[in-house]
C-alpha atoms as one frame of an Amber mdcrd trajectory, in Angstrom:
protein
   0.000   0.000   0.000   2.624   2.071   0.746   4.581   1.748  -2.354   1.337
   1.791  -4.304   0.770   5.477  -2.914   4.803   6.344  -3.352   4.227   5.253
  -7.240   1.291   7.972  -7.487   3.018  10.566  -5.645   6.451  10.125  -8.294
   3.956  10.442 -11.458   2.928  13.580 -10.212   3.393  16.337 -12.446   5.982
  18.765 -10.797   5.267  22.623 -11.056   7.966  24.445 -14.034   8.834  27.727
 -12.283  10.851  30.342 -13.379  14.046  30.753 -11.448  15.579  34.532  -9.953
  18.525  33.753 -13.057  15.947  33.342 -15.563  14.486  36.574 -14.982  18.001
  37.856 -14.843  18.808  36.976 -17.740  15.488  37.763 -19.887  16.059  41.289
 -18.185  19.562  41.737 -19.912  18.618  40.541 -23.072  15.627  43.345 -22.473
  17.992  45.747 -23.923  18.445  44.178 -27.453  14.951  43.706 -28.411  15.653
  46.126 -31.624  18.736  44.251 -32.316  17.216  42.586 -34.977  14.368  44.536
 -36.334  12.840  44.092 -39.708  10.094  45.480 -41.710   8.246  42.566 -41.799
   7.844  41.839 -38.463   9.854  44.581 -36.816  10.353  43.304 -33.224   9.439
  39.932 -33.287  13.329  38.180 -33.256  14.003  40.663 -30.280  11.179  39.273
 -28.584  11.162  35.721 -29.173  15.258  36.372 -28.103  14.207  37.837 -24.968
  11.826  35.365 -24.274  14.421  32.689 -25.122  15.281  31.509 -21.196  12.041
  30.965 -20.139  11.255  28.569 -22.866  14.024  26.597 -22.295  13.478  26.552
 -18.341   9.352  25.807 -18.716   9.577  23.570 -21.932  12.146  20.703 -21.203
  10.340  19.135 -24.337  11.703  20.047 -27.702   8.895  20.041 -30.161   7.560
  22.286 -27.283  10.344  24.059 -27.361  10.171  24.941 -31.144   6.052  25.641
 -30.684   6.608  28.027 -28.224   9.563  29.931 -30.398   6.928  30.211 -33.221
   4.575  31.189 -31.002   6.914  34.799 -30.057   7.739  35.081 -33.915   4.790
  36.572 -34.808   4.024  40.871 -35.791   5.368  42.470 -32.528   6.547  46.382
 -32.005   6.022  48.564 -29.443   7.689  51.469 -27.384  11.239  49.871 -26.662
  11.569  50.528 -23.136   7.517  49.567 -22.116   8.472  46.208 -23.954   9.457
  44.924 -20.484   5.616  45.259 -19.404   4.333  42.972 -21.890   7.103  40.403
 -21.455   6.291  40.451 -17.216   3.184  39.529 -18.834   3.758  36.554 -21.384
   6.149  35.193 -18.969   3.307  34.770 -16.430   1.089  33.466 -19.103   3.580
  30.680 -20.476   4.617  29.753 -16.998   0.915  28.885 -16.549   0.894  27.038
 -19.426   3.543  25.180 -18.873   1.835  23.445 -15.660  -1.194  23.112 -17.676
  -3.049  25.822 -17.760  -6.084  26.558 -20.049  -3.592  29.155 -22.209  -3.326
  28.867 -25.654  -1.145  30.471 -28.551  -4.526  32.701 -29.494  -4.421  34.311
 -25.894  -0.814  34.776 -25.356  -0.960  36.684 -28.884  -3.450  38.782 -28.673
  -2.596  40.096 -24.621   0.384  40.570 -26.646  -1.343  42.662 -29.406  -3.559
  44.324 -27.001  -0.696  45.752 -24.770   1.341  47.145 -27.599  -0.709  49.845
 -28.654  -0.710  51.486 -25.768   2.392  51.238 -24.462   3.800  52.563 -27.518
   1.071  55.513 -27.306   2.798  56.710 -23.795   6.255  54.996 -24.160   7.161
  56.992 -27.275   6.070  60.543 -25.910   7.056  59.875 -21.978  10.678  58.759
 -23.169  11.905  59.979 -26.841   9.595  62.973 -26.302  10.559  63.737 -22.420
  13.244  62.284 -20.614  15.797  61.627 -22.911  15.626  65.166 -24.175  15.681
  66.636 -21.116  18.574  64.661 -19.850  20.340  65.912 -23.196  19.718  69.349
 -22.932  21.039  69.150 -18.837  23.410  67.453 -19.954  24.658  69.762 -23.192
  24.101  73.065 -20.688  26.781  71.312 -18.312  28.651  71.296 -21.386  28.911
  74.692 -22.269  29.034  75.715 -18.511  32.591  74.534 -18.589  32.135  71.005
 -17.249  33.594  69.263 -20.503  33.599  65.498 -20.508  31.281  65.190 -17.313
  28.022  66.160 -19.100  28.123  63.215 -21.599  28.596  61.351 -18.628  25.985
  62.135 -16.762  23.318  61.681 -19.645  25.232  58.281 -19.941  24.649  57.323
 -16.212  21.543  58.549 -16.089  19.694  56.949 -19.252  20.886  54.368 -18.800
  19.890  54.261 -14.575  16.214  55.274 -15.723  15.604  52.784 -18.347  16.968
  50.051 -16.647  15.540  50.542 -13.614  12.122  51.081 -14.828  12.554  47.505
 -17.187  13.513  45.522 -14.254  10.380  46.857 -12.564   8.003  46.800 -14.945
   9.330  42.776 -15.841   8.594  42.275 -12.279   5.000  43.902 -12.433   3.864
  42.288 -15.367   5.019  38.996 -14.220   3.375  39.366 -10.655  -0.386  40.896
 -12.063  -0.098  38.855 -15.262  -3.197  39.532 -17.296  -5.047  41.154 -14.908
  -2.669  44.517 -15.543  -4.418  45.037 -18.905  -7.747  46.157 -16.838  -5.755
  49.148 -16.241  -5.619  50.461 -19.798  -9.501  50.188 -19.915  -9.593  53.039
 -17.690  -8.828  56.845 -17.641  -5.462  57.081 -16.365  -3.469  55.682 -19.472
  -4.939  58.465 -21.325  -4.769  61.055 -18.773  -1.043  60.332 -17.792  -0.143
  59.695 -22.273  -1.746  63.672 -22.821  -0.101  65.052 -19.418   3.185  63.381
 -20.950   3.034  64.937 -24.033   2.280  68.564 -22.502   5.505  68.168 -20.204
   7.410  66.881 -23.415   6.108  69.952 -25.852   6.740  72.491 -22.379  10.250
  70.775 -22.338  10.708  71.382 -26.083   9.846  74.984 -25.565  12.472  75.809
 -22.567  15.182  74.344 -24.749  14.096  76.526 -27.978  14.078  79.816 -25.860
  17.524  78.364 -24.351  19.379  77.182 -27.297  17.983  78.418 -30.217  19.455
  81.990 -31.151  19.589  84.398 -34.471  20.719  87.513 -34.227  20.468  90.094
 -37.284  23.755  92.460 -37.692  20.488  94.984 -37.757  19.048  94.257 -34.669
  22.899  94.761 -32.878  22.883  98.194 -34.172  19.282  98.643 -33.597  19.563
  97.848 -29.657  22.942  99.856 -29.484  20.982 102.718 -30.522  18.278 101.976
 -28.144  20.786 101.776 -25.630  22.410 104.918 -26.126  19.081 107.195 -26.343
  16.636 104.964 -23.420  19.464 102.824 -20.868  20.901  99.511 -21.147  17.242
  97.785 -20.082  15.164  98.796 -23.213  18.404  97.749 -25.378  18.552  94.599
 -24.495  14.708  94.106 -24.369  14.975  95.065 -27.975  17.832  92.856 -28.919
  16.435  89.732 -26.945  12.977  89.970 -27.985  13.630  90.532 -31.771  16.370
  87.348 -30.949  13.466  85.603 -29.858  10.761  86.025 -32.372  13.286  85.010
 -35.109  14.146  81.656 -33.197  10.727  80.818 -32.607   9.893  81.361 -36.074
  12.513  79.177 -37.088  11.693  76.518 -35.162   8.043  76.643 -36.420   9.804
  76.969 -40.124  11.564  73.510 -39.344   8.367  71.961 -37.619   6.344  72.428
 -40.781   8.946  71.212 -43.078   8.898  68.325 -41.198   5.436  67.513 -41.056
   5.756  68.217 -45.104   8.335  64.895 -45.037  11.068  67.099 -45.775  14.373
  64.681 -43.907  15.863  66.612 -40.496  19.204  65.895 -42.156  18.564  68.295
 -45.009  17.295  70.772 -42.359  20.098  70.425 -40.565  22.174  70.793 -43.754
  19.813  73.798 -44.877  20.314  75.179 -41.518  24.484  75.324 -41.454  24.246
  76.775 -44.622  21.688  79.888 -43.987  24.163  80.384 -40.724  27.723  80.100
 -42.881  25.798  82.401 -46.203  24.017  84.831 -43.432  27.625  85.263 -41.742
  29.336  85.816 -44.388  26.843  88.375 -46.342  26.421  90.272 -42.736  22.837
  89.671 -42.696  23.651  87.324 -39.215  26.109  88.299 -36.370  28.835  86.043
 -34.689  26.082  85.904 -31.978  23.579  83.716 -34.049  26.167  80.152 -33.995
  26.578  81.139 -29.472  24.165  79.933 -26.690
């Protein structure tokens, strides 16, 4: 009797978890998940990369092994960053699966198609639109302030602190809610916190054009000398520095529209360093125009 029950207990099916290296190591490969993008599928052999450890941990089975690979080669591309979301996510979905839950290749898909959208909608604007471009311009102002070399650094350490930190949480959220975390972009908040985002971004964008962004007419020099001379130094440099100020921000809306008309940034950039070097060099633009 005894035996009989010791045979039933060693046929039981043992639970596949993840292990604390696994995750490790799906968190590092995090980081290359555009490493292979392609226009058919864009970030599909990033994923199915990432997503590489667990398989071989929860399928010890081969043909499973291959099933599951095909299963992350599918149309996938979202912000990079909130990619570590959805694979918290799949990773709590395919451990199920592996100890026999009802999950199937349909669900794990579309949770997979259904969280993409979104995060890109607030991963693109919060990130390329917000922090990174703050961090740059921080980092560009130490720059010019005199601090050479340790302004690059900076933006180095802290990128790359933000972005890592936020995919090891977010792997570790999406793993630990699993499905149930997609309830939350059926209410207000993703939308509130995507449009409060983009505000800070464009307010961000603004502060940098008044910073950076200078051109300075030879006329309006002489112009605020002349001020200066006949109603004090204050009115003269109002003059000069709001007259500096309406021609930056209509360059800047000059650039916006020609990019919105698919004109490339390079050429604007190139169209740019020649108006500067021409304008110089006619005396249309001061020395002041290429100086923050």
């Amino acid at each position: 009797m005894v035996k009989q029950i010791h045979d039933q207990s060693s046929r039981k099916p043992r639970k596949v978890e993840l292990r604390p290296s696994d995750f490790i190591s799906i968190f590092w490969r995090s980081s290359f998940e555009q490493a292979s993008w392609n226009y058919e599928r864009m970030q599909n052999l990033g994923f199915a990369y990432i997503m590489s450890p667990a398989i071989k941990r929860l399928y010890p089975n081969k043909s499973d092994r291959i099933s599951a690979m095909k299963r992350h080669l599918l149309f996938f591309n979202t912000s990079p960053i909130m990619q570590s979301l959805v694979t918290g996510v799949v990773l709590s979905m395919e451990e199920q699966r592996a100890n026999g839950g009802d999950v199937d290749d349909t669900e794990i898909n579309a949770v997979k198609t259904a969280m993409m959208g979104p995060l890109g909608g607030i991963g693109d604007p919060l990130w390329s639109g917000t922090v990174r471009p703050v961090l740059s311009a921080f980092a560009a102002s130490l720059v010019i302030g005199g601090f050479g070399i340790y302004g690059p650094i900076l933006f180095f350490v802290a990128w790359n602190c933000a972005r890592l930190l936020f995919r090891y949480e977010a792997q570790k959220i999406g793993y630990q809610n699993g499905t149930d975390i997609i309830n939350f972009f059926n209410t207000g908040i993703l939308k509130t916190v995507t449009k409060a985002t983009s505000i800070f971004g464009m307010f961000m964008m603004g502060v940098i054009v008044a910073r950076w962004v200078k051109v300075n007419f030879s006329i309006t020099d002489q112009l605020a000398e002349q001020v200066t001379k006949l109603s004090g130094h204050f009115f003269g440099k109002l003059i000069g520095s709001g007259m500096t100020a309406i021609a930056a921000i209509g360059l800047t809306l000059i650039c916006i529209w020609l990019i919105r008309r698919q004109i490339s940034p390079i050429w604007i950039i190139i169209g740019l360093f020649m108006i500067g070097i021409i304008g110089y060099a006619s005396g249309i633009l001061s020395i002041q125009a290429f100086l923050v």
